[in-house]
KESEZA-398053 format. One record per atom (N, C-alpha, C, O): residue number from 1; x, y, z. Coordinates in steps of 0.1 Angstrom, whole numbers. Example, Ala and Ser with C-alpha at 12.3 -4.5 7.8 and 13.67 -1.06 7.14 Angstrom:
REM residues 2
<rec 1 <132 -57 78>> <rec 1 <123 -45 78>> <rec 1 <132 -33 78>> <rec 1 <142 -33 85>> <rec 2 <128 -22 71>> <rec 2 <137 -11 71>> <rec 2 <129 0 79>> <rec 2 <134 11 80>> 
REM end
This chain:
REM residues 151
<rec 1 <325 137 269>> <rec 1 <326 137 255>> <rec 1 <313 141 249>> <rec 1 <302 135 253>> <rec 2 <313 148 242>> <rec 2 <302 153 236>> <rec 2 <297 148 222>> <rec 2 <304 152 213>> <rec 3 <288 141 219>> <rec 3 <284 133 204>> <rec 3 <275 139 196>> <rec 3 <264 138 200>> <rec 4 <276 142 190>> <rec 4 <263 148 178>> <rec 4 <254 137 174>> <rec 4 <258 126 172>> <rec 5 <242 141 174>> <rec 5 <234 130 167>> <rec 5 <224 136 152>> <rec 5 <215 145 152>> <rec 6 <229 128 143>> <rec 6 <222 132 131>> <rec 6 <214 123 127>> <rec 6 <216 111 125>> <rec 7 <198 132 127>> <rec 7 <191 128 118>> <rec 7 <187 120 107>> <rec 7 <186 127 97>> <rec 8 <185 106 104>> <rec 8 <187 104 91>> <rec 8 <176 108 81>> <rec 8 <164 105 83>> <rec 9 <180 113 70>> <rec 9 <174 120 62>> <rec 9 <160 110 54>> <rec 9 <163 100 48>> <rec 10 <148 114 54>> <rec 10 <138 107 55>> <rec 10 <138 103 39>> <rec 10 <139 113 32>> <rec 11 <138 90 33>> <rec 11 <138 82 24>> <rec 11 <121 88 18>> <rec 11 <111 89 24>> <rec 12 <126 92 3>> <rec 12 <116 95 -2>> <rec 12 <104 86 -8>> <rec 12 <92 88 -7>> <rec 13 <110 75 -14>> <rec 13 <106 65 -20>> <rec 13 <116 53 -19>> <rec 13 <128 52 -19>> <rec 14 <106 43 -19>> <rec 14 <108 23 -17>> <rec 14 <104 18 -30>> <rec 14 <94 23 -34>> <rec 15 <111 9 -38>> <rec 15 <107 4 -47>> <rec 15 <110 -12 -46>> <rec 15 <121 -15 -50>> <rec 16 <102 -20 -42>> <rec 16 <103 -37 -44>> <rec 16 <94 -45 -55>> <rec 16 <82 -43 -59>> <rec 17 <100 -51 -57>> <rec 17 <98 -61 -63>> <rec 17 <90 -80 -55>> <rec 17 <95 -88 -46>> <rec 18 <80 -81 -61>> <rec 18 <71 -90 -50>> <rec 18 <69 -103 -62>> <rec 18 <60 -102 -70>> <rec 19 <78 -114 -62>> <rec 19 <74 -130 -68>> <rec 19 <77 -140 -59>> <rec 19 <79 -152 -61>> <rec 20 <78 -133 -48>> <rec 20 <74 -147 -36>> <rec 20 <69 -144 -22>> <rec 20 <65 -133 -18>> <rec 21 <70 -153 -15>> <rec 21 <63 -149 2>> <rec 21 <72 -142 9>> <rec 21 <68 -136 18>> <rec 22 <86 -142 6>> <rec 22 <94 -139 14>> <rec 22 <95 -122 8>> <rec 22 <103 -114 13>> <rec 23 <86 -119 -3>> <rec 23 <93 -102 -8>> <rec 23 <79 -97 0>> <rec 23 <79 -87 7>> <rec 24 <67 -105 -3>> <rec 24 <57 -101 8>> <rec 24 <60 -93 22>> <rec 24 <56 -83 27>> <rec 25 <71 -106 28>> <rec 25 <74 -102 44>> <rec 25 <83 -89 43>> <rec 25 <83 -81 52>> <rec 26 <90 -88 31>> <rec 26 <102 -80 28>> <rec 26 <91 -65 30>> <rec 26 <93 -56 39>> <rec 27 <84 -64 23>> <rec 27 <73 -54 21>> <rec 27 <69 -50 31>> <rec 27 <69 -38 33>> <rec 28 <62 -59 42>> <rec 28 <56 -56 54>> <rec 28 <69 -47 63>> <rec 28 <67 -36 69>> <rec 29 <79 -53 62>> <rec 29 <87 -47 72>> <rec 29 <94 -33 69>> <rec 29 <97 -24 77>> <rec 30 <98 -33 54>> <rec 30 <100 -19 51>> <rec 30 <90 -10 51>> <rec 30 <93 2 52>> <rec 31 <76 -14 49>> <rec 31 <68 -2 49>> <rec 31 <67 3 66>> <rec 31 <69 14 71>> <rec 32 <61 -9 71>> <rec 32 <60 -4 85>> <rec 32 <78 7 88>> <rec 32 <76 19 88>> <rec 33 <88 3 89>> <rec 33 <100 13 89>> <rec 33 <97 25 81>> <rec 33 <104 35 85>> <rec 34 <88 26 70>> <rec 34 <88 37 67>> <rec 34 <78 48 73>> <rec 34 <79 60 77>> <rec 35 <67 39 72>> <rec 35 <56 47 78>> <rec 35 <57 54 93>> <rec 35 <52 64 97>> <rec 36 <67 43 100>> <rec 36 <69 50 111>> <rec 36 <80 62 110>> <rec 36 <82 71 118>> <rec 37 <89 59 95>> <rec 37 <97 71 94>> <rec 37 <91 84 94>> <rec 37 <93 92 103>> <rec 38 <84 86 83>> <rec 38 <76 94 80>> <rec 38 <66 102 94>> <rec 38 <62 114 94>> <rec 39 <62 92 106>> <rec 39 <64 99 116>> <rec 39 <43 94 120>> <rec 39 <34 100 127>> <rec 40 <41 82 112>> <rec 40 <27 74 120>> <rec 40 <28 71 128>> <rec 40 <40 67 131>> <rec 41 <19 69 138>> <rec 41 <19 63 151>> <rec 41 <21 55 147>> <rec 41 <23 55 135>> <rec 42 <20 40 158>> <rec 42 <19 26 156>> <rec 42 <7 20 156>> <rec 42 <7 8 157>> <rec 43 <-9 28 153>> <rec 43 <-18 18 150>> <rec 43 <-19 22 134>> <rec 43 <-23 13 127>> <rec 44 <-16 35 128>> <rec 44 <-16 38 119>> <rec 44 <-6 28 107>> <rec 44 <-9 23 96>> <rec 45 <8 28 116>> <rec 45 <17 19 110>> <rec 45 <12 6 106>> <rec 45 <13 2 94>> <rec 46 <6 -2 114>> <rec 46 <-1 -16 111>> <rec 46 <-9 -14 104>> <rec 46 <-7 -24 96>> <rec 47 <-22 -5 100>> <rec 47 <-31 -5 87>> <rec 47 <-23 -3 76>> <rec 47 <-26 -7 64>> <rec 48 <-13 6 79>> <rec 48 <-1 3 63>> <rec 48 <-2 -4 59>> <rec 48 <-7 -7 49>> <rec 49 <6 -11 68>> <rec 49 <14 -24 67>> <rec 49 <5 -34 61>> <rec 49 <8 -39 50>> <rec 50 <-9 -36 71>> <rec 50 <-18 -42 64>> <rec 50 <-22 -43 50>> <rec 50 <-20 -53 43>> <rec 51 <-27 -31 47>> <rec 51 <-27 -28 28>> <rec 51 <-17 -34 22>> <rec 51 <-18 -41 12>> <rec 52 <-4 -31 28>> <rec 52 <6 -36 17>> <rec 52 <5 -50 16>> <rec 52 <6 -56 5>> <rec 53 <3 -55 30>> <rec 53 <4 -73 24>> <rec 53 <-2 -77 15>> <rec 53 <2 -82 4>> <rec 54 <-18 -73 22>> <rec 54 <-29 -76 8>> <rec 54 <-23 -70 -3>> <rec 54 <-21 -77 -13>> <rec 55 <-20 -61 -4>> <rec 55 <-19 -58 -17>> <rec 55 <-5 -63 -25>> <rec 55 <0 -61 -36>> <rec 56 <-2 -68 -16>> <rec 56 <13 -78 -21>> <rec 56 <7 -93 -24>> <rec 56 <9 -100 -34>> <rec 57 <1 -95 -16>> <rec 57 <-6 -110 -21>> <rec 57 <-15 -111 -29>> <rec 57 <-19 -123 -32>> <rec 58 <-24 -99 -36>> <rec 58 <-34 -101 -47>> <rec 58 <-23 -99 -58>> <rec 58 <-27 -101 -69>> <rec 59 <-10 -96 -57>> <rec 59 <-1 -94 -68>> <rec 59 <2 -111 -71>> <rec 59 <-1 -115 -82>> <rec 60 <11 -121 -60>> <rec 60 <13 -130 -63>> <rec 60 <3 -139 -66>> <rec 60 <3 -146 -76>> <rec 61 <-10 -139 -55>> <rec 61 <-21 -143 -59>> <rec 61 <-27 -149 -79>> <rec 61 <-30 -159 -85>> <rec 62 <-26 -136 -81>> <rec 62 <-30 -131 -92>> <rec 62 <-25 -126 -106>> <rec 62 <-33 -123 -115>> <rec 63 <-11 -127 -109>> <rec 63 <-4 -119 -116>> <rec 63 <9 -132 -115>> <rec 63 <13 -140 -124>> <rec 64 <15 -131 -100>> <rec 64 <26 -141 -101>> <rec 64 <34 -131 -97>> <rec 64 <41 -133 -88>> <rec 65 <35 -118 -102>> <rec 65 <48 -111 -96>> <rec 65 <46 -93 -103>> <rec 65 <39 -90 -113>> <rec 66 <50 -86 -97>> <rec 66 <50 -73 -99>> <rec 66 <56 -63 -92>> <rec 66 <67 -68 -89>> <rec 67 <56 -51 -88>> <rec 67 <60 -39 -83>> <rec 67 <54 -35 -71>> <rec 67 <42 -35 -72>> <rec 68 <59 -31 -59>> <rec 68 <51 -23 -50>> <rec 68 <57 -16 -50>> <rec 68 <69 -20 -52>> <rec 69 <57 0 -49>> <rec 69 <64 9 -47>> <rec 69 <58 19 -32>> <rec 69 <46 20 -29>> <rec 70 <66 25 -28>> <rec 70 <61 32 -12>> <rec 70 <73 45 -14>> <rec 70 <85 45 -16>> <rec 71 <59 59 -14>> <rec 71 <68 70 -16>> <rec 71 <57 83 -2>> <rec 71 <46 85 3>> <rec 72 <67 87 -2>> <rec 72 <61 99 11>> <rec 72 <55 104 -5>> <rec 72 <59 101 -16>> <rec 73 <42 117 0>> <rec 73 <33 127 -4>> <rec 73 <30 138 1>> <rec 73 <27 139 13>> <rec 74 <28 148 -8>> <rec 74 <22 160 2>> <rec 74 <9 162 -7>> <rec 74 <7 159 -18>> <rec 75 <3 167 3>> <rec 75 <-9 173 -5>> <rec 75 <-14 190 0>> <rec 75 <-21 193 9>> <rec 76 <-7 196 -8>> <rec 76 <-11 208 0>> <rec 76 <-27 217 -1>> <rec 76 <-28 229 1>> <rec 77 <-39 207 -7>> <rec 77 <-52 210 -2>> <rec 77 <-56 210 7>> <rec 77 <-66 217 11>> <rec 78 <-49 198 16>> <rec 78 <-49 195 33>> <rec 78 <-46 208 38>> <rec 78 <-51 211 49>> <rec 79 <-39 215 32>> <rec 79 <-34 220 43>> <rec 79 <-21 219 50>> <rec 79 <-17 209 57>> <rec 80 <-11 233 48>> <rec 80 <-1 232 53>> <rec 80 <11 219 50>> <rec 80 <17 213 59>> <rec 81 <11 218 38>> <rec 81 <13 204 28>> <rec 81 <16 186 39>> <rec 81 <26 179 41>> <rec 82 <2 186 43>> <rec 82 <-3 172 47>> <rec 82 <8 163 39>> <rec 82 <11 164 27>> <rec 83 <13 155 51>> <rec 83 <24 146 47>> <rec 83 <16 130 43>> <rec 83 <7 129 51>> <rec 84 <16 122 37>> <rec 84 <13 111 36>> <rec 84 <18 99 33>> <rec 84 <30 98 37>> <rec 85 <15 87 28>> <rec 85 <28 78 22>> <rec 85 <13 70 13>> <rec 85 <2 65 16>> <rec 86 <19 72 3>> <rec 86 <13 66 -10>> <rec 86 <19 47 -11>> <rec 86 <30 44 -10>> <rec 87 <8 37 -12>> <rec 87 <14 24 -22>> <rec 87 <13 21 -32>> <rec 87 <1 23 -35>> <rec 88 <19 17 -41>> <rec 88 <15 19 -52>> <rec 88 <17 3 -60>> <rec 88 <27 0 -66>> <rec 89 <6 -6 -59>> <rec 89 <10 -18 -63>> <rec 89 <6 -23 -83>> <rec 89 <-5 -25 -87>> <rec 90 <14 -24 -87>> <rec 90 <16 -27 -102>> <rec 90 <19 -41 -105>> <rec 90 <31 -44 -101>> <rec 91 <8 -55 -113>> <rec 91 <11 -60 -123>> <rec 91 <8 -58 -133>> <rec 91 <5 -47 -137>> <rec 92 <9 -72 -142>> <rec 92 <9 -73 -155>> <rec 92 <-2 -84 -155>> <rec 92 <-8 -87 -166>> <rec 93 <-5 -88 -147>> <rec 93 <-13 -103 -146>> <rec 93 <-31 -98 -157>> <rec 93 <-31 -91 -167>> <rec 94 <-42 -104 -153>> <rec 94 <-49 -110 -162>> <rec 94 <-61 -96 -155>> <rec 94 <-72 -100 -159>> <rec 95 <-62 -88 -151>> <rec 95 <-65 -77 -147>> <rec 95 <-78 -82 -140>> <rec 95 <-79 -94 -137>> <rec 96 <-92 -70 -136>> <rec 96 <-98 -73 -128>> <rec 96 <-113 -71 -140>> <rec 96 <-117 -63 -148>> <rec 97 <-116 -81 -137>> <rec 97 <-128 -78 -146>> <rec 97 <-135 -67 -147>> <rec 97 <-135 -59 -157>> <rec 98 <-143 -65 -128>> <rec 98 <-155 -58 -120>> <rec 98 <-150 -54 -108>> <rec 98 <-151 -57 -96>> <rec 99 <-140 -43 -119>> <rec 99 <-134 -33 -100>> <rec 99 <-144 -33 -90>> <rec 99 <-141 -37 -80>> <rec 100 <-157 -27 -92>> <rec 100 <-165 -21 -88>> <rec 100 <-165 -33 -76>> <rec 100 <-157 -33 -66>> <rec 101 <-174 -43 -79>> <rec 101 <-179 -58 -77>> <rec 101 <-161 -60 -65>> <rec 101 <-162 -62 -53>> <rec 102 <-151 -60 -70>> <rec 102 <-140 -66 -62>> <rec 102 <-141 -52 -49>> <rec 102 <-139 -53 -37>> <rec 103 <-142 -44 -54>> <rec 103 <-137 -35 -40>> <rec 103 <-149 -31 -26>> <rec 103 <-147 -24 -16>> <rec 104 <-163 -39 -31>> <rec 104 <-173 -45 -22>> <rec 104 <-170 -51 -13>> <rec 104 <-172 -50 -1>> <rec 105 <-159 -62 -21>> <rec 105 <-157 -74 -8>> <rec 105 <-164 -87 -16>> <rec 105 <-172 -87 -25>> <rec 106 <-158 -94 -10>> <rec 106 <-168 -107 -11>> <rec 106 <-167 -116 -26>> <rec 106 <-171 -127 -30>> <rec 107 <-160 -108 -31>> <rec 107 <-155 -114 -47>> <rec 107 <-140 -118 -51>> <rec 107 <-131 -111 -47>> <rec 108 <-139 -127 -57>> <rec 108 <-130 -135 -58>> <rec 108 <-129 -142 -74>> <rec 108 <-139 -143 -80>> <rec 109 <-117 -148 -78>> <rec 109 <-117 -155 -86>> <rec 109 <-109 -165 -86>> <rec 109 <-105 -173 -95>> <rec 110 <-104 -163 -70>> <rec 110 <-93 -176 -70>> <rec 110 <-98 -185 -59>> <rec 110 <-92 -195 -56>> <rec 111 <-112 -181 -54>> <rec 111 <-116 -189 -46>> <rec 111 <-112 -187 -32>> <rec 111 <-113 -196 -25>> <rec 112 <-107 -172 -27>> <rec 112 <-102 -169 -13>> <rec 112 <-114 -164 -11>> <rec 112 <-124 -165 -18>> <rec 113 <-112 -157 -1>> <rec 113 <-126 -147 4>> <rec 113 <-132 -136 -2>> <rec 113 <-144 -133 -3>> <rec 114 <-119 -129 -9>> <rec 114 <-124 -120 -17>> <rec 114 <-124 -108 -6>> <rec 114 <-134 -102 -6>> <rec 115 <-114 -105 3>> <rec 115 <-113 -90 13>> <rec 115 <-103 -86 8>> <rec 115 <-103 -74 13>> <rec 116 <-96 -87 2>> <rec 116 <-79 -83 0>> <rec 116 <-83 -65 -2>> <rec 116 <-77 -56 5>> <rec 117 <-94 -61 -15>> <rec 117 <-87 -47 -22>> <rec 117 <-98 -40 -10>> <rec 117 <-95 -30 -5>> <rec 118 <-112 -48 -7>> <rec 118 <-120 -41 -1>> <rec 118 <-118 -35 12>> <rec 118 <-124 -25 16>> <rec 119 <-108 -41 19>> <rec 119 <-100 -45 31>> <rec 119 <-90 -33 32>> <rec 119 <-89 -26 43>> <rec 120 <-84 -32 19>> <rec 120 <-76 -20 10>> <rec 120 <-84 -3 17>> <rec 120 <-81 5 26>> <rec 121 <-96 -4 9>> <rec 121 <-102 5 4>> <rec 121 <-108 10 23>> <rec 121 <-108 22 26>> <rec 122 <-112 2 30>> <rec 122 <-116 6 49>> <rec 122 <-104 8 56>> <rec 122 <-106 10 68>> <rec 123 <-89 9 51>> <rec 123 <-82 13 63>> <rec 123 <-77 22 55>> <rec 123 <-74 32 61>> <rec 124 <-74 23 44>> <rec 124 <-63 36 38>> <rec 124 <-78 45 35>> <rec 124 <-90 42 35>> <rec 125 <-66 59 31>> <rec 125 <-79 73 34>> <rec 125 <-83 74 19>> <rec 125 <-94 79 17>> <rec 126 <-75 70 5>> <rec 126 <-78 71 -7>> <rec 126 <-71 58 -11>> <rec 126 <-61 53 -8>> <rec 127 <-81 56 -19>> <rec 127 <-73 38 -30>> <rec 127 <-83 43 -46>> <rec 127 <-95 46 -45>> <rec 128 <-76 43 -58>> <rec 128 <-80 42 -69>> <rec 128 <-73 29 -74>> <rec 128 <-62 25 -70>> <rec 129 <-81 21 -84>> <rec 129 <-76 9 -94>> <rec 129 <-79 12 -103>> <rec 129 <-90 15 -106>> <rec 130 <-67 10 -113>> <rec 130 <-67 10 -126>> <rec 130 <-68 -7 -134>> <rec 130 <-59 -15 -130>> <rec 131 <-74 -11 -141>> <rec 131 <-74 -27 -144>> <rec 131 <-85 -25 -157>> <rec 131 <-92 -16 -162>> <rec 132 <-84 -39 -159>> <rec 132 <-94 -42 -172>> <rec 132 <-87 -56 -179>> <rec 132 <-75 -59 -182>> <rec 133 <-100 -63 -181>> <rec 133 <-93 -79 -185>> <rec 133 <-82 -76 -193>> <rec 133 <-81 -65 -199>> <rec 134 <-73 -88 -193>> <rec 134 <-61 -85 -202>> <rec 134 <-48 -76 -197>> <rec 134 <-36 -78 -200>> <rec 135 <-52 -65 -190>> <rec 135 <-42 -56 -188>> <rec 135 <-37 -52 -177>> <rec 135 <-34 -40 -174>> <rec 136 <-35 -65 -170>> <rec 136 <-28 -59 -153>> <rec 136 <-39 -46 -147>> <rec 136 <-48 -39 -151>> <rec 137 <-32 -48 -134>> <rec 137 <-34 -39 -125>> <rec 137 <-31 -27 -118>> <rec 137 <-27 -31 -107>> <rec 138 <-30 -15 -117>> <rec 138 <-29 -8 -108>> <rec 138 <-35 -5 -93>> <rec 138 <-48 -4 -92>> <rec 139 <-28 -4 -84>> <rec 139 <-39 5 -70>> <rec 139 <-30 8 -65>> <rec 139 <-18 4 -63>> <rec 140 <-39 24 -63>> <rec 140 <-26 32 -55>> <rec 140 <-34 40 -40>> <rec 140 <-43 48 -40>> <rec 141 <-27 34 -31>> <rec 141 <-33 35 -18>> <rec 141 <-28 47 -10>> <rec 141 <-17 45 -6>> <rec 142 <-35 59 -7>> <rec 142 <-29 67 2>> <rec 142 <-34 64 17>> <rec 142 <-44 59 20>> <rec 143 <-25 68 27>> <rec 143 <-28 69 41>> <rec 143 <-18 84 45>> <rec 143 <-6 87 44>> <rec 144 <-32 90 48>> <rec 144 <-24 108 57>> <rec 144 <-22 105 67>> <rec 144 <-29 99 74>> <rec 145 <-12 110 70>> <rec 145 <-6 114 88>> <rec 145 <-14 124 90>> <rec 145 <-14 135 85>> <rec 146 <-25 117 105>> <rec 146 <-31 125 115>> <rec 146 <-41 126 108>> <rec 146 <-45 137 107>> <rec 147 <-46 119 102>> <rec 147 <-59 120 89>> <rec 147 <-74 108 98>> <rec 147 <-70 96 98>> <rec 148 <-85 109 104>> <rec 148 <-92 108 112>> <rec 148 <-98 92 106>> <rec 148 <-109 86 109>> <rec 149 <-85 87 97>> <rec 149 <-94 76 90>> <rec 149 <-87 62 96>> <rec 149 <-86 52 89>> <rec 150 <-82 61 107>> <rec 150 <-78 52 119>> <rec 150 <-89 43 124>> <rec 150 <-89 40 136>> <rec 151 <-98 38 115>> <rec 151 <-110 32 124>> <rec 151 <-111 21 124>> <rec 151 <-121 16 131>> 
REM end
């Protein structure tokens, strides 16, 4: 008997929703499924994965609840349009005073360690934050496939 096997057609974008620990875990496990969809190795997958937590838990942390969203990317400056997978974490919460100061490391205002965005910013290949007291947060985290930033 002869079976065909099809492809499943690669998911362009994830959109969750993060107000507790369990949408955290929820997060970890769909991105890693994605990032490996998209076609990351598996050490690449875990620095995903990584970013997302943190960046799921400076959400609850901080905010109480918000948006992660996970969408494939091309960039065709790379070259031959470089595939990637963008995160893109959004609250509403009390924003960041001293981006600058938080993406060092070492700063805090809840009294953790203060690695969460910096932590962000050494395994993914691009992270921009958008923030300012009063007005929630943005960071939107890229990681390229086959991109030399695995370190």
């Amino acid at each position: 008997m002869h079976s065909r096997w099809r492809r499943k057609p690669v998911v362009e974008r994830i959109q969750l929703i993060v107000a507790s620990a369990e949408d955290v875990v929820l997060a970890r496990l769909r991105g890693r499924e994605f990032a490996r969809a998209l076609g990351f190795a598996p050490p690449d997958a875990i620095l995903i994965t990584t970013a997302i937590a943190e960046l799921a838990r400076n959400i609850l942390s901080y905010a109480y609840d918000g948006t992660l969203g996970l969408r494939r990317v091309e960039d065709r400056h790379r070259g031959d349009g470089c595939v990637g997978l963008a995160i893109r974490a959004q609250d509403k919460g009390p924003g960041i005073a001293d981006v600058e100061r938080a993406l060092l490391g070492g700063y805090s205002t809840s009294g953790r360690l203060g690695v969460g965005l910096s932590g962000v910013c050494r395994i993914m290949d691009e992270v921009t934050v958008k923030s300012g007291a009063g007005r929630g947060t943005i960071v939107t985290a890229t990681k390229w496939l086959g991109a030399q930033a695995s370190r």
